[in-house]
Backbone as a ProteinNet text record, in pm:
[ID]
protein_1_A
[PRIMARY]
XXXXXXXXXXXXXXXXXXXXXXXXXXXXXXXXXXXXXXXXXXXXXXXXXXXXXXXXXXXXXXXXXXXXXXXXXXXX
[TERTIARY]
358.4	479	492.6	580.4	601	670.1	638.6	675	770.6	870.5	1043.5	1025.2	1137.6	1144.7	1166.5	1247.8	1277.7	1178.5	1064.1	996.3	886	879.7	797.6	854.5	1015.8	1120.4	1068.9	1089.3	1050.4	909.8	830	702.8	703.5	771.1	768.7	843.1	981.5	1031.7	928.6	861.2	758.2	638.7	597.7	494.8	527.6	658.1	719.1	707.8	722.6	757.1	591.7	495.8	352.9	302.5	406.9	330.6	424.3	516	585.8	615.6	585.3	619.6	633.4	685.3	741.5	578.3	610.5	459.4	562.6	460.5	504.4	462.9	499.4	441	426	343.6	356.6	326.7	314.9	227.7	181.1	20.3	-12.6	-97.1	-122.5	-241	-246.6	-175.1	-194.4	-225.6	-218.7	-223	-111.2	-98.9	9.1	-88.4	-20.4	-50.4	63.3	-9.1	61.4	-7.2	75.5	18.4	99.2	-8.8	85.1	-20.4	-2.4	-78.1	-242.2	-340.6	-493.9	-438.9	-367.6	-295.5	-227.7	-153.9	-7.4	-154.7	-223.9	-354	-404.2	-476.2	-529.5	-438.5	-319.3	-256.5	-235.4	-192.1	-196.9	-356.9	-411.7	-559.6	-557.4	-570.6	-556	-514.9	-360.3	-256.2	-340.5	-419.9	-425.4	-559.3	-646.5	-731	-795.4	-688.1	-686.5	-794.2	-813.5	-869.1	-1040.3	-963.5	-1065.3	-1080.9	-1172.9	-1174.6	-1143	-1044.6	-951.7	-1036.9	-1080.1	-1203.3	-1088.8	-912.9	-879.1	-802.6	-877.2	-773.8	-857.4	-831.7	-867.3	-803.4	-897.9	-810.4	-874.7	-863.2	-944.2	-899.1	-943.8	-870.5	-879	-746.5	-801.4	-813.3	-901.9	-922.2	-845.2	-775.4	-640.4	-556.1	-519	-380.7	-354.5	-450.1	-461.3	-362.5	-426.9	-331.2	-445	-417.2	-490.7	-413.8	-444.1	-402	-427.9	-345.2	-418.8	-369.5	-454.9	-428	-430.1	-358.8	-376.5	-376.4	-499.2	-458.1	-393.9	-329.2	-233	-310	-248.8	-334.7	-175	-102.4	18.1	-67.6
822.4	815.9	675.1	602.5	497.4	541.2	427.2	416.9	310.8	366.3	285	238.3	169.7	112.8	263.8	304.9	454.2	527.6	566.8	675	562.8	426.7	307.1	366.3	333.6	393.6	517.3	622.4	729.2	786	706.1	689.6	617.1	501.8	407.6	554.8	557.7	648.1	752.8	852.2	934.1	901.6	757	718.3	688.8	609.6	555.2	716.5	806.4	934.8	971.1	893.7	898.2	814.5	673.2	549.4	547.3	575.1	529.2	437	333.3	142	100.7	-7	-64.4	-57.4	-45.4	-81.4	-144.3	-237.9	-251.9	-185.9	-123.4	-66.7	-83.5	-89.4	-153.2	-78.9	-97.9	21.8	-85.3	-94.2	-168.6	-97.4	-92.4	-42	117	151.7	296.3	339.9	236.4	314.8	229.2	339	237.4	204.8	113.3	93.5	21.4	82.5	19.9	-103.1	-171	-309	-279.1	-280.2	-298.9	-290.8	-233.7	-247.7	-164.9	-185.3	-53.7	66.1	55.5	171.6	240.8	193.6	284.9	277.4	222.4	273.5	359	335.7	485.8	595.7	574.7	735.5	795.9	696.2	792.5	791.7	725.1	793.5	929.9	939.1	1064.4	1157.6	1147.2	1243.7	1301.8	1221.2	1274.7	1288	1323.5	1350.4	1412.2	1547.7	1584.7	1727.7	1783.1	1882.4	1877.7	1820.4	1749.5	1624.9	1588	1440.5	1379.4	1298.7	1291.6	1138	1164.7	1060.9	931.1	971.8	870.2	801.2	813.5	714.4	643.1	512.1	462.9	347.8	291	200.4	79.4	-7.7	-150.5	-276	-382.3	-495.9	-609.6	-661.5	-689.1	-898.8	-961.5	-1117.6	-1168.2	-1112.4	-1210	-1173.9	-1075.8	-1089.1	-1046.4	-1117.9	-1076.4	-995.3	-862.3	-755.1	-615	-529.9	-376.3	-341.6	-248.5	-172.7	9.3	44.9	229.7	213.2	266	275.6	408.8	472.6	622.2	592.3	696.9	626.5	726.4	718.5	822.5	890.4	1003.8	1065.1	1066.8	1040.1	1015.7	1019.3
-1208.7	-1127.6	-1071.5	-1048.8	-1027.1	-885.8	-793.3	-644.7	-696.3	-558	-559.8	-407.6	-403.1	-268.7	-122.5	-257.2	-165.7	-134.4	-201.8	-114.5	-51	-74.9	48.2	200.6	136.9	289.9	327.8	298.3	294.2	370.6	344.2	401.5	533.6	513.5	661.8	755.7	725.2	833.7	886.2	776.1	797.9	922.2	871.9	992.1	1072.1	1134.2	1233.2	1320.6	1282.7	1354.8	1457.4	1381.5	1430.8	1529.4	1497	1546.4	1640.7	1677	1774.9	1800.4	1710.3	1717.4	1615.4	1585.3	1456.6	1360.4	1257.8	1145.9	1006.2	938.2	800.1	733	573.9	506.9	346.6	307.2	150.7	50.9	-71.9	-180.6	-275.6	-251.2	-329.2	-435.8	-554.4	-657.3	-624.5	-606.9	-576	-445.9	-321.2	-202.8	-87.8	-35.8	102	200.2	274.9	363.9	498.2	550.4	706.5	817.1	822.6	920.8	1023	1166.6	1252.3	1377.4	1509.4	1612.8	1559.7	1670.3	1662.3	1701.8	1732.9	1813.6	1714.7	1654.8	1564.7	1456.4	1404.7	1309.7	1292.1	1438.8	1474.4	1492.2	1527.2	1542	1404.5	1291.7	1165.5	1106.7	1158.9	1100.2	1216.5	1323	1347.1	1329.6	1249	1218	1100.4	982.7	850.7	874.6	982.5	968.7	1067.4	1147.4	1244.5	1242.3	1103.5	1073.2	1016.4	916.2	783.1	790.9	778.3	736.7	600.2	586.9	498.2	426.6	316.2	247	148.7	159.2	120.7	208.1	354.3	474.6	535.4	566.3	659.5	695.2	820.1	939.9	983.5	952.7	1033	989.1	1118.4	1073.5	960	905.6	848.5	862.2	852.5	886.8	798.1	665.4	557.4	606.3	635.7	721.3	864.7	935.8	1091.5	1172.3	1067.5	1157.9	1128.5	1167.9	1148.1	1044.1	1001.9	880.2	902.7	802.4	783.6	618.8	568.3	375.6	338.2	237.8	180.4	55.8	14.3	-159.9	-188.7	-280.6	-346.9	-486.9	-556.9	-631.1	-718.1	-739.7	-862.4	-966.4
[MASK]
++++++++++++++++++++++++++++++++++++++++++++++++++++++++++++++++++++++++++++

């Protein structure tokens, strides 16, 4: 399946609903990700991993593009 700009959108709107603050969001190699505060990070690492621990998320900063991140890999 090939990712479009639309479900990138699709996704940003989705997390914005989590983070409560602006985030960027990208799809690189098969996973998105979001740049933006530790804060809006951690809340969607919390969201997707509120039950289970979810083994394709995670959250930390990163020193190339001095910002935090949260990544999901996708299974397309």
């Amino acid at each position: 399946m090939e990712v479009t700009i639309n479900h990138i959108n699709r996704v940003k709107s989705d997390w914005l609903q989590v983070t409560k603050e602006d985030i960027e969001v990208e799809y690189i190699k098969g996973t998105f990700y979001a740049f933006g505060s530790e804060l809006a990070c951690l809340r969607l690492f919390l969201h997707y991993n509120k039950v289970v621990r979810n083994k394709k998320t995670r959250t930390e900063y990163s020193k190339n593009m001095l910002s935090w991140y949260f990544s999901l890999e996708t299974s397309f």
